[in-house]
C-alpha atoms as one frame of an Amber mdcrd trajectory, in Angstrom:
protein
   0.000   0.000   0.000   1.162   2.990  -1.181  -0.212   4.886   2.064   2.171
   2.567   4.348   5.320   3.006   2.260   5.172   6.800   2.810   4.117   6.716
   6.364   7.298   4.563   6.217   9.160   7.183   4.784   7.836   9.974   6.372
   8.524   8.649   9.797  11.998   7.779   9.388  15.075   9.483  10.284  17.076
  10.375   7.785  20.109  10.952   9.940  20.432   7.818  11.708  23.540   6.405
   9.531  24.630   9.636   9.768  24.469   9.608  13.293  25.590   6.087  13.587
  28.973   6.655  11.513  29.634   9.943  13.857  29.407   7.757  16.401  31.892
   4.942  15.296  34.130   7.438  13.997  34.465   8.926  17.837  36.186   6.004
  18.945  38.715   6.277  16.163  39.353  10.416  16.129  39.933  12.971  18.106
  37.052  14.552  17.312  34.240  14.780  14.570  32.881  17.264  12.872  29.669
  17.321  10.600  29.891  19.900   7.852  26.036  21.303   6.457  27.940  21.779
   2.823  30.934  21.166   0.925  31.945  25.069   1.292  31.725  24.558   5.104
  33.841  21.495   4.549  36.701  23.137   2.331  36.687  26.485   4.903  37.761
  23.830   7.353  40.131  21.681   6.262  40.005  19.167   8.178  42.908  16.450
   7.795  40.426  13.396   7.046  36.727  13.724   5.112  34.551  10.866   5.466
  31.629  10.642   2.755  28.999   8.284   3.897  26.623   6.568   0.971  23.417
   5.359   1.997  21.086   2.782   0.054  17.695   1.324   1.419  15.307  -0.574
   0.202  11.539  -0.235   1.561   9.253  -3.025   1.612   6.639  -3.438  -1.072
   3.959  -5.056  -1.498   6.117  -6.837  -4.489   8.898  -7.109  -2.838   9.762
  -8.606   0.778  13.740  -7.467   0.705  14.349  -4.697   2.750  18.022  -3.927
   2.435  20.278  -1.066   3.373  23.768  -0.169   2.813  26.486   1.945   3.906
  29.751   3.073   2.798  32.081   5.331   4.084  34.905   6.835   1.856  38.136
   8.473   3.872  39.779  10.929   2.206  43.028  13.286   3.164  43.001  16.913
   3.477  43.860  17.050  -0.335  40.677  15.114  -0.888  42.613  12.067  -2.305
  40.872   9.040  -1.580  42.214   6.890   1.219  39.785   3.961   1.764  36.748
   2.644   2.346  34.460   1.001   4.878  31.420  -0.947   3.840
């Protein structure tokens, strides 16, 4: 139902990886910034950048899977890519 799926979607957090990966990364670093916007980011420059990609997959009424993935990309304070966590 169409209905469900957005109540789904409207309900949930979209900062929870977000939050999640801020709060892994804590017991790594020093400390942890979040940045609102690349320009923020750049002003900064902070000596490691972490982009996290999300993925989820809702259930459907076609469809019983629901999946979601994460993967965080370290890069240095040049932006050149480091690694990855997934």
């Amino acid at each position: 139902d169409e209905q469900i799926r957005q109540a789904f979607v409207d309900s949930s957090d979209p900062d929870l990886a977000i939050d999640w990966l801020m709060a892994s990364l804590r017991h790594t670093f020093a400390s942890v910034t979040r940045y609102d916007n690349l320009d923020a980011l750049l002003q900064a420059h902070p000596d490691v950048v972490v982009m996290l990609d999300t993925y989820n997959q809702l259930l459907t009424q076609r469809n019983d899977l629901v999946e979601a993935r994460f993967v965080a990309k370290f890069y240095d304070l040049d932006l050149q890519y480091i690694a990855k966590a997934e």
